[in-house]
C-alpha positions as CSV (number, residue, x, y, z in Angstrom):
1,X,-7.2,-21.1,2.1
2,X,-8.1,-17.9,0.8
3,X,-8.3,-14.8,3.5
4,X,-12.6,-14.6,1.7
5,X,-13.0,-18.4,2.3
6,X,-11.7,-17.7,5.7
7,X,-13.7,-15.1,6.6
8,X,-16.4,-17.1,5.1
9,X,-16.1,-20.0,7.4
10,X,-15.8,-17.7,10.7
11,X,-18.5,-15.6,10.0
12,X,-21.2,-17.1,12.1
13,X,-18.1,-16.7,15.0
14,X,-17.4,-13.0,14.5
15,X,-17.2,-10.7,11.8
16,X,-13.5,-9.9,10.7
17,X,-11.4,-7.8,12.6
18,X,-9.4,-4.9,11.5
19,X,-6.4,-7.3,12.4
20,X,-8.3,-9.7,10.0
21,X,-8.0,-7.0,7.2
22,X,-4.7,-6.1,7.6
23,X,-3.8,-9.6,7.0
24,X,-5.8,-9.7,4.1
25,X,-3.6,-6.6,3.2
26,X,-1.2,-8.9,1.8
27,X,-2.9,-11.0,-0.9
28,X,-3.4,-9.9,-4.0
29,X,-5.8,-10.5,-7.1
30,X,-4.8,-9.9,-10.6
31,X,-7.5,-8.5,-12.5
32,X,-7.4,-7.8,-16.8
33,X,-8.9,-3.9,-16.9
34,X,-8.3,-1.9,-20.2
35,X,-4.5,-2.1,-21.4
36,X,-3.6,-3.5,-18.7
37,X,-3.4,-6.7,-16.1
38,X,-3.7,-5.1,-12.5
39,X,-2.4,-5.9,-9.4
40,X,-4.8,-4.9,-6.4
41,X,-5.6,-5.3,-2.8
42,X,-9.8,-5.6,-2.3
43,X,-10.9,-6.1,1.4
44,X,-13.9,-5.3,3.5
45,X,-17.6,-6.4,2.7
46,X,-18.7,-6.7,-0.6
47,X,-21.8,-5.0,-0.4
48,X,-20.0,-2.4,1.2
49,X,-19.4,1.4,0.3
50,X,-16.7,1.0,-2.6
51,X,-12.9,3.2,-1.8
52,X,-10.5,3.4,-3.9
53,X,-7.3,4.3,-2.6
54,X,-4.4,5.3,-5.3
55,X,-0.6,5.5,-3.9
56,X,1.9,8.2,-5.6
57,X,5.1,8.1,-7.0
58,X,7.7,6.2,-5.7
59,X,5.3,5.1,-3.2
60,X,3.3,2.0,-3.7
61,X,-0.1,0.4,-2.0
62,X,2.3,0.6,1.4
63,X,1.1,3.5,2.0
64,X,-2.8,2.0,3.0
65,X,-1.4,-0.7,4.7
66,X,-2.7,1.2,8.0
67,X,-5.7,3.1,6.4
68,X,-7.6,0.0,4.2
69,X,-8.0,-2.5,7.4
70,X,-8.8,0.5,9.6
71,X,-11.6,1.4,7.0
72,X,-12.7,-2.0,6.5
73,X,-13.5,-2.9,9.7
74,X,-16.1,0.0,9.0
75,X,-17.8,-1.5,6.7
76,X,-16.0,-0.4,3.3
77,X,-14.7,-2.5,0.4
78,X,-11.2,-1.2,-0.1
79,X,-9.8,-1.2,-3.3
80,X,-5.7,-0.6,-3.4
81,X,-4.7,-0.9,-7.2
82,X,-0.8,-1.0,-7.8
83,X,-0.6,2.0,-10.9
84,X,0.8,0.9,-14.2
85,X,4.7,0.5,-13.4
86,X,4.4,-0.8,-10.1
87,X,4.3,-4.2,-8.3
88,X,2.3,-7.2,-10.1
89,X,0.4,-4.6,-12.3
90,X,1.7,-5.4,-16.0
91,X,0.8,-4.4,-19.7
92,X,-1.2,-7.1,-21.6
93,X,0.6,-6.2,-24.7
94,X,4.3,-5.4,-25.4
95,X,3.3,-3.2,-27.9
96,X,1.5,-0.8,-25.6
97,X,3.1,2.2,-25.4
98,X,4.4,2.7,-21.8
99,X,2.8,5.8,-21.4
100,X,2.6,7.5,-18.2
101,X,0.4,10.7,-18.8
102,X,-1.7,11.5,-16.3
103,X,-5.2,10.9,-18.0
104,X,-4.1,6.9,-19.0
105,X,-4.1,6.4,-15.4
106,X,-7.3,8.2,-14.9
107,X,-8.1,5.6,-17.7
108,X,-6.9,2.8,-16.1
109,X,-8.6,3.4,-12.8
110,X,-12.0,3.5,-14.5
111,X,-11.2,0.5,-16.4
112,X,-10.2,-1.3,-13.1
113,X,-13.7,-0.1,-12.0
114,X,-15.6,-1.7,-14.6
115,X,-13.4,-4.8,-14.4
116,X,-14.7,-5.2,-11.2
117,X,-18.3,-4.2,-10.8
118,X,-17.7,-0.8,-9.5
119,X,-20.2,1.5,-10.8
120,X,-19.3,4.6,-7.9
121,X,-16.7,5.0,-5.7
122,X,-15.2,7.2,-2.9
123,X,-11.5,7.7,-3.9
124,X,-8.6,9.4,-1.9
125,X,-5.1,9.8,-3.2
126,X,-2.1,11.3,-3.0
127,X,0.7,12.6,-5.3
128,X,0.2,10.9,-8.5
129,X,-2.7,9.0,-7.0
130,X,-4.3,12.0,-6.0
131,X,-3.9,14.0,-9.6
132,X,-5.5,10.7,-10.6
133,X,-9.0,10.9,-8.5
134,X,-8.8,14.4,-9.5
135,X,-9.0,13.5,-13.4
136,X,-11.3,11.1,-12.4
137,X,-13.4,13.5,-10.9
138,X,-13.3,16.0,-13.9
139,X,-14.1,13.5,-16.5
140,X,-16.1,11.1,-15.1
141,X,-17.8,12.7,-11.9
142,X,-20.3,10.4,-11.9
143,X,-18.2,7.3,-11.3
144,X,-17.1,9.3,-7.7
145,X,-19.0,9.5,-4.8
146,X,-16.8,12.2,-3.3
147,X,-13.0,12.7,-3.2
148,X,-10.1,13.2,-0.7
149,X,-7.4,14.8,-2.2
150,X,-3.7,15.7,-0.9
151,X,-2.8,19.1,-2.0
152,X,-5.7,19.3,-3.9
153,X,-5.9,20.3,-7.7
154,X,-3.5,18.4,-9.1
155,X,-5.0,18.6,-12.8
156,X,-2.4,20.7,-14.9
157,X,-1.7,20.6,-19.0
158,X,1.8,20.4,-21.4
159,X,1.1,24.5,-21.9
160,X,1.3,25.1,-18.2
161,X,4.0,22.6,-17.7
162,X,6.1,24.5,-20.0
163,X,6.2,27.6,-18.5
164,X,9.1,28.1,-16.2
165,X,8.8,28.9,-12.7
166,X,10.8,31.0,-10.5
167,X,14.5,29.5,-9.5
168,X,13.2,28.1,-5.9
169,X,10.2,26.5,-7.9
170,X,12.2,25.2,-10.7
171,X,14.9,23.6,-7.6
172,X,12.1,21.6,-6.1
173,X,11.8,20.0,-9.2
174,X,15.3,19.3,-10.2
175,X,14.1,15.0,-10.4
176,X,11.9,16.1,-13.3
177,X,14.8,17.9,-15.4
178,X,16.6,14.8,-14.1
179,X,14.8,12.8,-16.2
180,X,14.5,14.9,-19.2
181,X,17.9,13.3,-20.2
182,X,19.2,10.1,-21.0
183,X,21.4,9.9,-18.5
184,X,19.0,10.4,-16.1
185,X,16.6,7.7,-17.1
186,X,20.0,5.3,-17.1
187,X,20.8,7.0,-13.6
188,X,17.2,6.0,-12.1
189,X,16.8,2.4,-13.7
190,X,20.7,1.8,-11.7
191,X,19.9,3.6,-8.6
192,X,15.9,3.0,-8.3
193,X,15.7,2.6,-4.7
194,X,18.1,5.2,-3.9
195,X,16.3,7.4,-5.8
196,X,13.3,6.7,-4.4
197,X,14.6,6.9,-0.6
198,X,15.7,10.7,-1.5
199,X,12.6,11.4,-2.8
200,X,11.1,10.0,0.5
201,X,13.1,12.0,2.8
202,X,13.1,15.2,0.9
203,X,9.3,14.9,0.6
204,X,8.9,14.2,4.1
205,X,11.6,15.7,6.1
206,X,9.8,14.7,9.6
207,X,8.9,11.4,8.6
208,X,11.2,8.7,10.3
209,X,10.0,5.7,8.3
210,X,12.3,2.6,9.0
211,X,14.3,0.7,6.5
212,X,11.9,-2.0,6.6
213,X,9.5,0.2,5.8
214,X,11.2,1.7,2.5
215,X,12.1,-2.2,1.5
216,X,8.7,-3.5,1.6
217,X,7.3,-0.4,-0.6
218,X,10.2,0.0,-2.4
219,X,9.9,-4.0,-4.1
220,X,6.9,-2.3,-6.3
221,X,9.5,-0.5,-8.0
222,X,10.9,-3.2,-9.2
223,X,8.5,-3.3,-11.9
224,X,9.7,-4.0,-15.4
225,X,7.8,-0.6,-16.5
226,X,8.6,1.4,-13.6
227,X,11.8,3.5,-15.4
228,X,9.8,3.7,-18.8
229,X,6.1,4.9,-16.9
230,X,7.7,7.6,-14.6
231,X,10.1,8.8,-17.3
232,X,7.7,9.3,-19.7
233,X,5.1,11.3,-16.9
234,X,8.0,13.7,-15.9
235,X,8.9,14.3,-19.7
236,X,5.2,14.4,-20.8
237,X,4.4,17.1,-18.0
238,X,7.0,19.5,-19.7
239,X,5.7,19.1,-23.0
240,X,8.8,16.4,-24.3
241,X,6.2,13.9,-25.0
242,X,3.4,14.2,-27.0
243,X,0.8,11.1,-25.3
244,X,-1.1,8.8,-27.1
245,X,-3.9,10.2,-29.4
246,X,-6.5,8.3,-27.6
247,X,-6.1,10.2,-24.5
248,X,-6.1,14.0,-26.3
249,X,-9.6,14.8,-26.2
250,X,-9.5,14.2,-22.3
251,X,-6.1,16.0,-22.5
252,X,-8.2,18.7,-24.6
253,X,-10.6,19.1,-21.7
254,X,-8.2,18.8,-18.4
255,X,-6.4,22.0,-20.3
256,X,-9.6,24.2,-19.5
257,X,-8.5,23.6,-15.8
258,X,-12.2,21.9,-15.5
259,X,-14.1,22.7,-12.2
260,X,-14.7,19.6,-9.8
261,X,-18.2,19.2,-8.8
262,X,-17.9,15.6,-6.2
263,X,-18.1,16.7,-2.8
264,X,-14.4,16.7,-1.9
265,X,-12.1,17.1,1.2
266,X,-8.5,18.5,0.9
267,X,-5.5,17.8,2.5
268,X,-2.1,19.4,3.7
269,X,0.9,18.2,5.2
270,X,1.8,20.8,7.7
271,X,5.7,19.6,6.8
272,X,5.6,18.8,3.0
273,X,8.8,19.3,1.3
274,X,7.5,18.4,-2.0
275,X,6.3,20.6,-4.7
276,X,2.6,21.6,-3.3
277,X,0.2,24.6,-4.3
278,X,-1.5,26.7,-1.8
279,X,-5.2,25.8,-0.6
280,X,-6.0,29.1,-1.4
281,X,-4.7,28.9,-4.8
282,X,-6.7,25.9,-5.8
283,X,-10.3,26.6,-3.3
284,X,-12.2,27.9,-6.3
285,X,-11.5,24.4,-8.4
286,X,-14.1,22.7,-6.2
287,X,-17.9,23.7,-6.2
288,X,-19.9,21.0,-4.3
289,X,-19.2,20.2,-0.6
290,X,-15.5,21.2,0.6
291,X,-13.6,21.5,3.3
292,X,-9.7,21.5,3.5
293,X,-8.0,19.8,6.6
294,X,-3.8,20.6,7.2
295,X,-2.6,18.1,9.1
296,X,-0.5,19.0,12.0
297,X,2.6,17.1,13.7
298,X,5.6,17.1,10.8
299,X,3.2,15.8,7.9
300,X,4.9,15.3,5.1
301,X,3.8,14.2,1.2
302,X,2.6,11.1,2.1
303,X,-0.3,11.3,4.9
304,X,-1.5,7.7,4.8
305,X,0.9,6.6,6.0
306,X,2.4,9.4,8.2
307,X,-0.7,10.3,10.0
308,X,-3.6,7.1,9.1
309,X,-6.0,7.8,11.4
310,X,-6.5,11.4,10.4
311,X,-6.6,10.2,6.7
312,X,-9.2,7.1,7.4
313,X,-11.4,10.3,9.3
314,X,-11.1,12.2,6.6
315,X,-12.3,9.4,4.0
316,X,-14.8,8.5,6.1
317,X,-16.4,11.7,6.6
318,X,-16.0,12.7,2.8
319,X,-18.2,9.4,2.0
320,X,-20.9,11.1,3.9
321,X,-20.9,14.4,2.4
């Protein structure tokens, strides 16, 4: 039985339980959206208040597994999509380019919303998910109810990513360089997971996450289009790619550094070793509602699942800006 049909047949009983949800964490539906067949978690009512919830790089729908029950329980449908490269997500064709700029997974997201019904949602994000729900935001504001975004304004272009920044800057990204070679994409489709737990623990040097932890998120990567999606995002970013021409006229736009008008709430890590801008340096980028929130205790890159309750607060009160 199905964790719907269950709650269906207990509903006169009680209504489901965050525990319920959590359990439900672990099914998921396959859904064909755009270019692509994707993998997702959905929980919570229905007719409740859509979220979208989009995980970062190398990170996967893990990161929720705390936030989605707690904010189903509330009343929410909770949408977790696995990004191209990840998990069960998969290309419908093998002649799709497997191209990880960041406006085809803007793309995809909205496709997955229109695959499913969704005509507005409240997104959150982090790391790649949240330069997603920003371009999201930017291009299609009217598809987002209001936004939580960690560290920010994400949205960049090739012409800024080509610019070099000072030595410390340029150190912090040494993964990206990393993968402007061949030996490096060879180096991360051998060592994936290795490379991945680095990541994790430079990115969040007070995190203590288990090895079970790392394992179960760390499966996702395991993706047949993992190497090809996150190689071709680094080298896009630093103008090595040139995209797909269906995507440059939003690429055209997101180079004006567009203004985002959703009422949005912005997050900090108080301990995030990865590369981050200033709130100060990005406050102007949002013009509706805003507040920014640094989260204290040795946050790192990935809040959800560092510090959930403060994250399902802050999603919760950014739906009812």
């Amino acid at each position: 039985m199905t964790a719907t049909a269950l709650f269906a047949t207990t509903a006169a009983v009680a209504a489901p339980t965050e525990a319920d949800y959590a359990q439900a964490f672990h099914t998921i539906h396959q859904v064909k959206a755009g270019v692509l067949n994707v993998g997702y978690v959905d929980i919570g009512p229905r007719d409740g208040q859509a979220v979208i919830l989009l995980h970062g790089w190398p990170y996967d729908i893990q990161s929720y597994a705390q936030v989605a029950p707690q904010l189903a329980a509330q009343g929410y449908r909770v949408i977790v999509p696995y990004l191209r490269g990840y998990g069960s997500t998969r290309f419908l064709s093998a002649s799709t380019p497997r191209n990880g700029q960041p406006s085809a997974l803007a793309a995809d997201t909205v496709a997955l919303m229109d695959a499913l019904g969704i005509k507005q949602a409240v997104f959150a994000g982090f790391d790649w998910g949240a330069r997603t729900a920003d371009i999201v935001a930017a291009l299609w504001p009217e598809r987002v109810k209001s936004l939580v975004s960690v560290s920010g304004y994400l949205i960049s272009s090739q012409e800024i990513g080509k610019k070099p920044l000072p030595p410390q800057a340029e150190l912090q990204w040494w993964y990206q360089f990393y993968f402007a070679t061949e030996r490096g994409r060879e180096g991360y489709a051998k060592n994936t997971h290795d490379f991945a737990k680095l990541i994790w623990q430079q990115a969040s040097p007070g995190w203590k996450f288990s090895d079970a932890t790392f394992n179960q998120s760390a499966q996702a990567l395991d993706n047949p289009d993992q190497v090809a999606v996150t190689v071709s995002n680094y080298r896009w970013r630093i103008g090595m790619e040139p995209g797909e021409a269906k995507y440059a006229a939003y690429e055209k736009k997101l180079a004006t550094l567009p203004v985002i008008s959703v009422p949005t709430i912005t997050i900090e890590g108080d301990n995030n070793g990865a590369p981050h801008p200033a709130p100060a340096a990005y406050r102007a980028k949002f013009s509706g509602k805003y507040e920014h929130r640094t989260f204290s205790g040795n946050i790192g890159h990935n809040p959800p699942a560092e510090d959930p309750q403060d994250f399902v607060k802050a999603v919760v009160d950014a739906a009812k800006m």
